[in-house]
VOVEXFI-17086 format. One line per field, with one value per residue (C-alpha): residue number from 1; residue in one letter; x negated, y, z. Coordinates in steps of 0.25 Angstrom, whole numbers. Example, Ala and Ser with C-alpha at 12.3 -4.5 7.8 and 13.67 -1.06 7.14 Angstrom:
! residues 2
k	1;2 $
r	A;S $
east	-49;-55 $
north	-18;-4 $
up	31;29 $
This chain:
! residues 547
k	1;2;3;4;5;6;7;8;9;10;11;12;13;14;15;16;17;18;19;20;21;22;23;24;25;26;27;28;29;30;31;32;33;34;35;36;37;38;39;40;41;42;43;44;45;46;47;48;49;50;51;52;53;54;55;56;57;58;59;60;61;62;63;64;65;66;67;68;69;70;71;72;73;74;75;76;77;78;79;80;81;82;83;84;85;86;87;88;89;90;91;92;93;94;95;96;97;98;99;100;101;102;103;104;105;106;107;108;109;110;111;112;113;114;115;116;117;118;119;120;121;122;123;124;125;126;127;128;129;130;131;132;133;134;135;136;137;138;139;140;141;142;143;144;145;146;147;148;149;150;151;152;153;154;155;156;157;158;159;160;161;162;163;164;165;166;167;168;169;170;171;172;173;174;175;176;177;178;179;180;181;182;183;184;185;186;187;188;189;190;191;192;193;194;195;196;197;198;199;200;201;202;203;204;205;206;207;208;209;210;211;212;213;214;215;216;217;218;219;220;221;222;223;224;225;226;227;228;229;230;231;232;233;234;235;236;237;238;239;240;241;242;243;244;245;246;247;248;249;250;251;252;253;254;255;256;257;258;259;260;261;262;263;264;265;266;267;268;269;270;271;272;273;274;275;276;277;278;279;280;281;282;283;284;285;286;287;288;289;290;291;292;293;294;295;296;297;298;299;300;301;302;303;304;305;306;307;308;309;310;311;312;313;314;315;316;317;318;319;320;321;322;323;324;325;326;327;328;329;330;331;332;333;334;335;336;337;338;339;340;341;342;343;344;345;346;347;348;349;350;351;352;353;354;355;356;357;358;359;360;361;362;363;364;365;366;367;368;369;370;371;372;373;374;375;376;377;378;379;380;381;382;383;384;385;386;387;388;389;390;391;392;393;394;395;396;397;398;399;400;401;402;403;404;405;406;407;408;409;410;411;412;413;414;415;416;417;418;419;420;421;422;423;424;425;426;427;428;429;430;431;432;433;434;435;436;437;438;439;440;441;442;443;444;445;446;447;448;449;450;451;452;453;454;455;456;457;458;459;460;461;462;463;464;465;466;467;468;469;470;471;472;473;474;475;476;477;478;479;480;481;482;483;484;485;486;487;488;489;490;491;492;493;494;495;496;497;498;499;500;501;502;503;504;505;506;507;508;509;510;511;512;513;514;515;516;517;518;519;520;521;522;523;524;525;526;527;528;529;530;531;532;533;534;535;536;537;538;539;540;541;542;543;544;545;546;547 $
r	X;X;X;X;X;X;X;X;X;X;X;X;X;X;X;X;X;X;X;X;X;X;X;X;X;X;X;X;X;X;X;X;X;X;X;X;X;X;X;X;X;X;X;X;X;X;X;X;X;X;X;X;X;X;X;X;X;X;X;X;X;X;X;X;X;X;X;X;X;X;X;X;X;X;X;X;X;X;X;X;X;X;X;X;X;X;X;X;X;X;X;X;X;X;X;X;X;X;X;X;X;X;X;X;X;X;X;X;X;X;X;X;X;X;X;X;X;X;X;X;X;X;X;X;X;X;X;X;X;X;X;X;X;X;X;X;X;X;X;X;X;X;X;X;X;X;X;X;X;X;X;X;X;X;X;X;X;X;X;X;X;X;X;X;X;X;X;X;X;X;X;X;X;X;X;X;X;X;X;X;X;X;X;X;X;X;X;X;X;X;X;X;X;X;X;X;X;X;X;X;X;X;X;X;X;X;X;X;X;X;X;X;X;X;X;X;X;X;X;X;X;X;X;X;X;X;X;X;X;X;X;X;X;X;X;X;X;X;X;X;X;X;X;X;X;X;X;X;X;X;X;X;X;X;X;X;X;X;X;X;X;X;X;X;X;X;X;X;X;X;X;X;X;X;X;X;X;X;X;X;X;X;X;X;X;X;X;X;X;X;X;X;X;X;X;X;X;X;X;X;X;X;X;X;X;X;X;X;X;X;X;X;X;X;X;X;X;X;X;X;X;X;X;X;X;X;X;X;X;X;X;X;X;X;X;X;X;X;X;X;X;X;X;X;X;X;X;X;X;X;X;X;X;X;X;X;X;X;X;X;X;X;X;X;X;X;X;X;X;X;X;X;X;X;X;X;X;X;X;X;X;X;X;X;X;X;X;X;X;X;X;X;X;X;X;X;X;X;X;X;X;X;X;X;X;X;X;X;X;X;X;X;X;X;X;X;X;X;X;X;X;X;X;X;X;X;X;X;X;X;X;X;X;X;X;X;X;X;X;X;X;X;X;X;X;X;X;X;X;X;X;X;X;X;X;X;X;X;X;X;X;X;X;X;X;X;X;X;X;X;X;X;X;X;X;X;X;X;X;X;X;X;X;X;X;X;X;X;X;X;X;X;X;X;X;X;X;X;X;X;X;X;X;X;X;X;X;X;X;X;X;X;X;X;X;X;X;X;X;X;X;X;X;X;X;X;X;X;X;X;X;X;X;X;X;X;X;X;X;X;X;X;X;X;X;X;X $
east	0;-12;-19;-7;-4;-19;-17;-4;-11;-24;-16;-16;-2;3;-3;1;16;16;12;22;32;28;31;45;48;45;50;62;68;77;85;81;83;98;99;96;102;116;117;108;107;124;121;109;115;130;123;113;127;134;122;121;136;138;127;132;147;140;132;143;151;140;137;153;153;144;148;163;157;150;163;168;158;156;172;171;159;167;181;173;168;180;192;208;214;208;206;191;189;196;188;176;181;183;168;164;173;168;152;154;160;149;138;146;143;155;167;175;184;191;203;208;224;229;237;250;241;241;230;221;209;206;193;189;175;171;184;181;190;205;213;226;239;248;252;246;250;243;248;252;239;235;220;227;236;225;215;227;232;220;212;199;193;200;196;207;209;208;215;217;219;230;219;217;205;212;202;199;196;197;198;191;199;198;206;200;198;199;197;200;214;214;219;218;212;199;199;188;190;181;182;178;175;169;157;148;153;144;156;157;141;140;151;147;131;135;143;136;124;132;140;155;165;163;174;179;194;200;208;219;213;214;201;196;183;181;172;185;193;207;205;204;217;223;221;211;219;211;220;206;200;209;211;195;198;209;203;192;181;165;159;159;168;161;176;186;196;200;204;190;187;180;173;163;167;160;166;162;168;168;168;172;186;195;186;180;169;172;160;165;156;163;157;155;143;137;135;131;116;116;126;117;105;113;117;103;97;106;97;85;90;81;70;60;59;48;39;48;45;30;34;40;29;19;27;28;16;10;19;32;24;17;30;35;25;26;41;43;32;38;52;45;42;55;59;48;38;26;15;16;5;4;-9;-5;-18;-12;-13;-22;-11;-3;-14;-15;3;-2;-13;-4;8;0;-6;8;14;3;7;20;18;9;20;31;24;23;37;41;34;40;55;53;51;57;54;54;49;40;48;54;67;80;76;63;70;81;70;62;75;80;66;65;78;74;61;69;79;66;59;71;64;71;72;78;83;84;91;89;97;94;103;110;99;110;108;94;95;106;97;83;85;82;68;67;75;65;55;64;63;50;46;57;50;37;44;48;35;25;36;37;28;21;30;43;49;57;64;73;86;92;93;91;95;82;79;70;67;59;56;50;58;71;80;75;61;68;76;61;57;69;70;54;58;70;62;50;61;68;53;51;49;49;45;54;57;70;68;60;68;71;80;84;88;99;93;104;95;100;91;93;95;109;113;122;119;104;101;94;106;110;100;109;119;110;103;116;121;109;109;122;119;109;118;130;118;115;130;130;117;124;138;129;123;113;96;99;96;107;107;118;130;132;148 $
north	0;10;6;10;24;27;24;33;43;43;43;56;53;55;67;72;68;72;87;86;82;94;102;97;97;113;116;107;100;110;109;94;90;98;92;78;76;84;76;68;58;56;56;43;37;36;30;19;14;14;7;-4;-6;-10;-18;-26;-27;-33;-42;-48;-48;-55;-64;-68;-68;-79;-90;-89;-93;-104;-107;-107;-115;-125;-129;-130;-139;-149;-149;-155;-167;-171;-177;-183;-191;-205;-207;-208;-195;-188;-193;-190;-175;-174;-178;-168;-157;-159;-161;-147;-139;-144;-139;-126;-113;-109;-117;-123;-134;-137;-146;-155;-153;-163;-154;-153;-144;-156;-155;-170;-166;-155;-152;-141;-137;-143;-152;-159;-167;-164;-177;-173;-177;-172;-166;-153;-144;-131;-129;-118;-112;-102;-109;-123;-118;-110;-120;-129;-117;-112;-124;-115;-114;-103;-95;-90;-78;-78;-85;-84;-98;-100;-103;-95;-86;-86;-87;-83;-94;-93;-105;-112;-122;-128;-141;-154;-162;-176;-183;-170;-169;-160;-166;-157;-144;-141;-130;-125;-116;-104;-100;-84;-87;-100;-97;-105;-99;-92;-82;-78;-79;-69;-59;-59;-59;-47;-38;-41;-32;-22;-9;-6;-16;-28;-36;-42;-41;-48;-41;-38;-30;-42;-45;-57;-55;-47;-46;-44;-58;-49;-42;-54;-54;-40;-31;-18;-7;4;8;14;1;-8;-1;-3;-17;-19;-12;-22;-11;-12;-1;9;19;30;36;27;33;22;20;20;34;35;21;18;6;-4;-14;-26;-34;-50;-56;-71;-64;-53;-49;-36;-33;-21;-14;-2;7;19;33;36;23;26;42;40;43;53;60;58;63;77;79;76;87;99;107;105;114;124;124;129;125;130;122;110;106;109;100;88;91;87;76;70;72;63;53;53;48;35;32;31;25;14;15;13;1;-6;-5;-13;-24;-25;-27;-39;-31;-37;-33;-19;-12;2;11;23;31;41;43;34;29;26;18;10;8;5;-6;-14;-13;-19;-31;-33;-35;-44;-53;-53;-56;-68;-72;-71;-81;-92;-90;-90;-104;-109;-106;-117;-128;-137;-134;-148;-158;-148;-152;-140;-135;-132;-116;-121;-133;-123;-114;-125;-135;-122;-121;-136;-138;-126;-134;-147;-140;-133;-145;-155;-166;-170;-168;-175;-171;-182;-180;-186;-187;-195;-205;-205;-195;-190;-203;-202;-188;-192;-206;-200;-187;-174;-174;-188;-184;-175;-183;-192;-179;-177;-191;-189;-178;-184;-196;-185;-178;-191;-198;-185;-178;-165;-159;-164;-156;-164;-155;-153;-149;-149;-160;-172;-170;-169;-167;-170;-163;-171;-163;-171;-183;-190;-197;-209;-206;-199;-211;-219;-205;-207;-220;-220;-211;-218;-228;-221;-214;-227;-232;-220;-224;-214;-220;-213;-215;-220;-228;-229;-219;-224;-218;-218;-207;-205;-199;-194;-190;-184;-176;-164;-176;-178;-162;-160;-150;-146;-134;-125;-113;-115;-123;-117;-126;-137;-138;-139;-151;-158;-156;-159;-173;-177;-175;-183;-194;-192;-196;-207;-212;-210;-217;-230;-234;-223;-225;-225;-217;-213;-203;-195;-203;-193;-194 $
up	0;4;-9;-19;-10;-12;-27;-27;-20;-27;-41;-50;-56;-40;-37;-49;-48;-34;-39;-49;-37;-29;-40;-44;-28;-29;-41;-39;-50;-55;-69;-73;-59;-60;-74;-71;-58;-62;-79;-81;-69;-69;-85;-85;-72;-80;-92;-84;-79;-91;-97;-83;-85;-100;-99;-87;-94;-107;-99;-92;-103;-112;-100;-99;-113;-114;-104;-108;-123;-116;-110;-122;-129;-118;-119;-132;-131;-119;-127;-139;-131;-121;-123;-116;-125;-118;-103;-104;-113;-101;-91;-100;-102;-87;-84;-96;-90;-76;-81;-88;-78;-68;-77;-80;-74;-81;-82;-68;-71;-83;-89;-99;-105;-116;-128;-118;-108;-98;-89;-92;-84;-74;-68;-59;-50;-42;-39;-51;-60;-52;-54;-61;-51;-60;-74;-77;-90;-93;-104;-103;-100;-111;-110;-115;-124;-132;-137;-141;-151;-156;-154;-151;-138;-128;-117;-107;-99;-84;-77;-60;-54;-42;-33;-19;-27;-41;-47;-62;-73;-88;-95;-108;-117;-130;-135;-134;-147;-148;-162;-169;-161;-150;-136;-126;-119;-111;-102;-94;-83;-79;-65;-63;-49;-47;-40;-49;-61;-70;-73;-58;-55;-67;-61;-47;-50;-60;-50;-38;-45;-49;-46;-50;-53;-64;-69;-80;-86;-100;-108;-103;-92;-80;-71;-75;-65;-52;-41;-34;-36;-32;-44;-55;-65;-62;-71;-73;-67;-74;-86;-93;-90;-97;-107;-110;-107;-116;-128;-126;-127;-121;-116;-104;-98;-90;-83;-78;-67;-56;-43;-38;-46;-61;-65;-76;-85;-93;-101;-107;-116;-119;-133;-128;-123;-118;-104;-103;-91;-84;-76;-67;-58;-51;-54;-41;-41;-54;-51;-37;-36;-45;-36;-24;-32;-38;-23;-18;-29;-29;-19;-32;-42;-41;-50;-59;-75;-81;-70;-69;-83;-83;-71;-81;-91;-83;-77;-90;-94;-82;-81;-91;-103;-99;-89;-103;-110;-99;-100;-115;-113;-101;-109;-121;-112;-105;-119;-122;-127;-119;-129;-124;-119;-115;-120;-114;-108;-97;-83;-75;-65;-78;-84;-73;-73;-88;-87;-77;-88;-99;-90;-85;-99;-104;-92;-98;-111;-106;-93;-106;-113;-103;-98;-112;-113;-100;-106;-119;-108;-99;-86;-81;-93;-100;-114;-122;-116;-122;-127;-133;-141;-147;-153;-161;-164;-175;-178;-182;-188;-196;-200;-202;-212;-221;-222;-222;-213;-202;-187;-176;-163;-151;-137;-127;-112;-100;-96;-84;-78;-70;-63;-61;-54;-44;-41;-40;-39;-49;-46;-52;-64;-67;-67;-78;-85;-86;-90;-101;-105;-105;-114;-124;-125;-126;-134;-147;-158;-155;-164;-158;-145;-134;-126;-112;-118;-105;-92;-95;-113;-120;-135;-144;-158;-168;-180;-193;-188;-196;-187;-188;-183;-172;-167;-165;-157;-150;-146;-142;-132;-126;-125;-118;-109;-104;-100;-89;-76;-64;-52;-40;-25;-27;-39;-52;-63;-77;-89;-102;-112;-123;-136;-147;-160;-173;-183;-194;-204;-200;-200;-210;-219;-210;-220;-209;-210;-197;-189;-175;-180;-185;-171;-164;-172;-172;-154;-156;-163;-154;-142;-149;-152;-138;-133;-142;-136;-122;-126;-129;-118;-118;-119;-133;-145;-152;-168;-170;-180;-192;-194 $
């Protein structure tokens, strides 16, 4: 502490400021002072908070906007694989439904109706599968009768449930297909105010950090969301405020007369449906410290001009032009410049701020590269992970397509490893892991790139290899696999892996002009391969049927 005072102290750049202190403190600080506490201050300070406040509305909006699509697409997804019109597809949608709620942070519960709106199969966290005692329609429910009229995927508006909290849920339904018929409905329910729903962790962690009021209102002007849970289903109150809502406008009001005096508004607006987030921070809050600093000031308005800007020239001079010098170059590397260097020759104490800037971002730019090196790998196997496979498989199908040789494209999944962790523990199934991993690696071409896809799914892409080839790589390592042994406490561990395998040989029309769509068939393959391989008998290898 001693030392840096005696820096401070010794520095030229101090005893210069504190003569130029000295100087405003006699002179006063006059006209600009008047100016810039009585216009400018309300002025910048008005603008910062719009600024804050239409950026919060469209990051929430974005933010809701996103996980009601993945609602969207995720129910899509389930009601393409489930099924009612046998007693065992039932009990199968019933294990699907409850497996994908329990690894949602969106979605609570969920249920099955045949075509009359009769309820075949209801599920709700974490109660689980509800045995049904008696005949249920919903029918009537706007959610059920959507998706059999249109027969397009539907996203209801709020509703409140006749439990003690009434509590807010939307729901997500599409109609179930079976053998091109359609038999039933799914619908997935989305509870605002389940604590573990990303919905309310993102609304609670938003307002908690924040000033004003936030909530969000659908079209008609009714609160979907509040911090106030009194307040969710009546509607806005403010006639100026709906009428913002209704129009379905973005943007920001600086005036809105309430019942709590005049409010600044932001709103921002959805594209999945009808909700708007609305942002509200009373007058009073936003011009409060400048308030504080015009009151604190108004003795100061006596001055001198002509001294006071020899005053700010000098100020300027001294200490304006490299601050912004080291402004403008600090604002390039929050952007991603880290190549920037600063050659500015000023003031010695500047030099030294200088010399410390320019070895800080050469530490970044070499602390970048490793932490970008660290992101295209598994933490646990060492293989490639999911981010680094999606970069080279468009590279490699785009290879495949331009030199017309084939590539092929295995996946792999554990079997019954779910076993093996409730029997020896999570530890030990990392260690299965690893030796799988291991397998992969030894077992592969330099050229070819076994990845963690996620779990315990692996994948394996094996360029300049047909299908046939592929299969002997594939069966060599379910063989090596199913000859791991891992010696443990309570017992020796042993397993065995499904691989489904397809290749760009049996893509239809595989032109390169949309290699997007080409990788997502070709996964897509693979994993029906990969069922196939299950449904057998699994420890098997199993190439996907063209129709």
């Amino acid at each position: 502490m001693d030392s840096s005072l005696n820096f401070i102290y010794k520095s030229k750049l101090f005893k210069q400021l504190i003569g130029i202190i000295v100087i405003l403190i006699i002179l006063a600080i006059g006209i600009p002072g008047a100016f810039t506490l009585f216009y400018m201050t309300p002025h910048l300070v008005k603008e910062r908070y719009h600024q804050v406040m239409l950026n919060d509305v469209d990051f929430l909006a974005a933010r809701l906007d996103w996980n009601l699509k993945k609602s969207l697409n995720d129910v899509d997804y389930l009601s393409r694989k489930i099924g009612l019109s046998t007693p065992q597809r039932l009990k199968e949608a019933g294990e699907a439904i409850e497996i994908f709620v329990k690894g949602s942070s969106i979605f609570t519960g969920g249920a099955l109706t045949d075509l009359q709106g009769i309820v075949q199969l209801f599920y709700t966290s974490p109660q689980g599968l509800v045995e049904l005692r008696q005949t249920s329609n919903i029918s009537y429910r706007d959610y059920i009768q959507a998706p059999l009229k249109t027969n397009r995927i539907y996203l209801s508006d709020v509703v409140l449930t006749k439990t003690s909290d009434a509590s807010p849920v939307i729901f997500v339904s599409n109609v179930v297909i079976e053998g091109g018929q359609t038999s039933g409905v799914l619908a997935m329910s989305i509870n605002l105010w389940n604590s573990n729903n990303i919905f309310n962790s993102l609304f609670q962690g938003f307002q908690n950090n924040k000033q004003g009021n936030l909530y969000v209102v659908d079209g008609h002007g009714t609160i979907v969301y509040h911090k106030d849970k009194e307040m969710v289903g009546k509607t806005v109150a403010e006639r100026e405020i709906l009428s913002y809502i209704y129009a379905q406008k973005e943007g920001i009001v600086d005036s809105i007369s309430t019942k709590i005096g005049d409010v600044c508004v932001a709103f921002g607006k959805l594209d999945t449906n009808n909700w708007v987030v609305v942002y509200e921070i009373p007058h009073k809050d936003i011009y409060a410290m400048s308030r504080v600093n015009m009151d604190m000031t108004i003795g100061t308005m006596l001055l001198v001009i002509a001294l006071g800007l020899l005053v700010s020239v000098i100020f300027a001079q001294l200490i304006i032009k490299p601050l912004e010098e080291i402004t403008l170059a600090t604002e390039q590397v929050a952007a991603g410049d880290l190549n920037r260097q600063i050659n500015f020759k000023g003031h010695p104490d500047f030099q030294r701020v200088i010399q410390n800037f320019n070895i800080m971002t050469s530490n970044l730019k070499v602390q970048y590269k490793e932490l970008e090196k660290l992101s295209l790998k598994d933490y646990l196997t060492g293989l490639a992970n999911r981010r680094y496979f999606e970069q080279q498989f468009n590279l490699e199908l785009d290879r495949a397509c331009r030199l017309e040789h084939p590539s092929t494209l295995l996946m792999l999944d554990v079997d019954n490893f779910k076993i093996i962790n409730d029997k020896f523990g999570h530890l030990e199934g990392d260690k299965a892991l690893k030796a799988l991993a291991k397998v992969l690696r030894d077992s592969v071409r330099e050229m070819d790139l076994p990845v963690r896809f996620g779990g315990e799914e692996f994948l394996v892409m094996l360029p300049e290899t047909s299908l046939e080839r592929g299969r002997i790589v594939a069966e060599k390592i379910r063989e090596r696999i199913s000859e791991i042994k891992i010696i443990s406490r309570k017992g020796n561990i042993m397993f065995t892996v499904s691989i489904g395998m397809t290749s760009t040989e049996q893509l239809e029309g595989f032109d390169g002009s949309s290699l997007e769509s080409a990788g997502l068939s070709l996964l897509k393959q693979a994993d029906e391969a990969l069922y196939l391989a299950k449904s057998k008998g699994k420890n098997r290898v199993e190439t996907y049927q063209l129709s």
